[in-house]
C-alpha positions, -999 to +999 in steps of 0.1 A: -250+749-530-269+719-542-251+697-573-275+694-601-272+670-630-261+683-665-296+692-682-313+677-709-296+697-736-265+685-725-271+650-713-283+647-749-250+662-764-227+643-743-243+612-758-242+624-793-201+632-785-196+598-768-179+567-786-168+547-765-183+533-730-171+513-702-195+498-679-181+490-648-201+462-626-213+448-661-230+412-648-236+383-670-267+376-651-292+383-676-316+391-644-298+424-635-298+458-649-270+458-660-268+431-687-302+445-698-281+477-705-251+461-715-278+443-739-293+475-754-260+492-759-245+469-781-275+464-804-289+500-808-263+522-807-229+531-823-209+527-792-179+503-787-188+486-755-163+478-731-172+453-695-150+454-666-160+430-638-131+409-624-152+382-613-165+375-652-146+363-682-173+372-708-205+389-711-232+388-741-200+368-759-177+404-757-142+400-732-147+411-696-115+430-683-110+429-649-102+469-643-104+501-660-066+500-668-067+469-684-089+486-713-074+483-746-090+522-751-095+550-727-135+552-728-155+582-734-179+575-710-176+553-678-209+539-671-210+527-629-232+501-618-211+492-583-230+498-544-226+535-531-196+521-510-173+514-546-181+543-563-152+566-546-126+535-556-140+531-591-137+575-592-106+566-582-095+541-607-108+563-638-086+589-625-059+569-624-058+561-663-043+595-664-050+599-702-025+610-734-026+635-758-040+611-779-060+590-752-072+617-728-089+611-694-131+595-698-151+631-701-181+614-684-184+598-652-223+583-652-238+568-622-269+545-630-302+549-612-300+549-575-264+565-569-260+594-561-235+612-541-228+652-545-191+650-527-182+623-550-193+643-582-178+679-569-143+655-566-149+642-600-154+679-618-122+687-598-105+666-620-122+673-654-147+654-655-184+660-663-207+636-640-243+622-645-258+603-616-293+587-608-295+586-645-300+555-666-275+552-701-298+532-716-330+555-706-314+587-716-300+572-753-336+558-755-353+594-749-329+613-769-328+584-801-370+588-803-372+554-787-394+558-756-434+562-757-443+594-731-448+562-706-411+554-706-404+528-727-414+520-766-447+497-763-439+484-796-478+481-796-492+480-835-534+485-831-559+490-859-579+510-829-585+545-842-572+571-815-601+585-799 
């Protein structure tokens, strides 16, 4: 049997439910993906942002922790952008935060664009979680929020042209 992502529906309700978000293999390099993400996050949505990279002390002027466990909140939602080869130790780490009553396990284990791995997701729903992968945070909350033109992304394009 073939793993499938959660479908739109859901993907869009998981957002709406989600408050918090780490993003592990958050870069300060303003070049990469992620920090475009990490950019987007904190100034269009709601959600308390969280970076862990233990080779960066601060991103986009916000504290960079150097694991999962060094979190000052269980996230929501953790939000991987690692090389196929990390993502069974960073599975590994959100399992290991081994959540409260009051600060239960992440529900969400996303995996940007490019990663994917069906083992690695039925191991993750093993354990609770629900798993996104090949999926882009900042494209979904985009789609879902009205923000992207049918193209993809919102041109931001103001004409006097009438539609013809």
């Amino acid at each position: 049997m073939t793993w499938e992502n959660p479908s739109a529906a859901r993907r869009a309700q998981i957002l709406s439910e989600t408050r918090t978000v780490a993003m592990v293999g958050a870069s300060p390099n303003p070049s990469r993906a992620s920090n475009f993400v990490a950019t987007y996050l904190l100034g269009s949505t709601g959600f308390e942002v969280y970076f862990v990279n233990p080779m960066a002390d601060e991103i986009l002027g916000r504290p960079v922790y150097p694991s999962l466990d060094a979190l000052p909140v269980v996230p929501d939602l953790v939000d991987v952008f690692r090389k196929p080869a990390d993502l069974g130790g960073v599975l590994d780490e959100v399992l290991a935060l081994r959540g409260t009553a009051e600060q239960p396990l992440p529900r969400t284990f996303w995996l940007q664009f490019g990663l994917f791995d069906e083992d690695l997701a039925r191991r993750a729903e093993e354990a609770g979680l629900e798993v996104v992968m090949d999926r882009c945070l900042k494209v979904e909350h985009a789609r879902f929020a009205g923000g992207l033109h049918l193209a993809g992304f919102n041109t931001g394009v103001v004409t006097s042209r009438r539609r013809t």
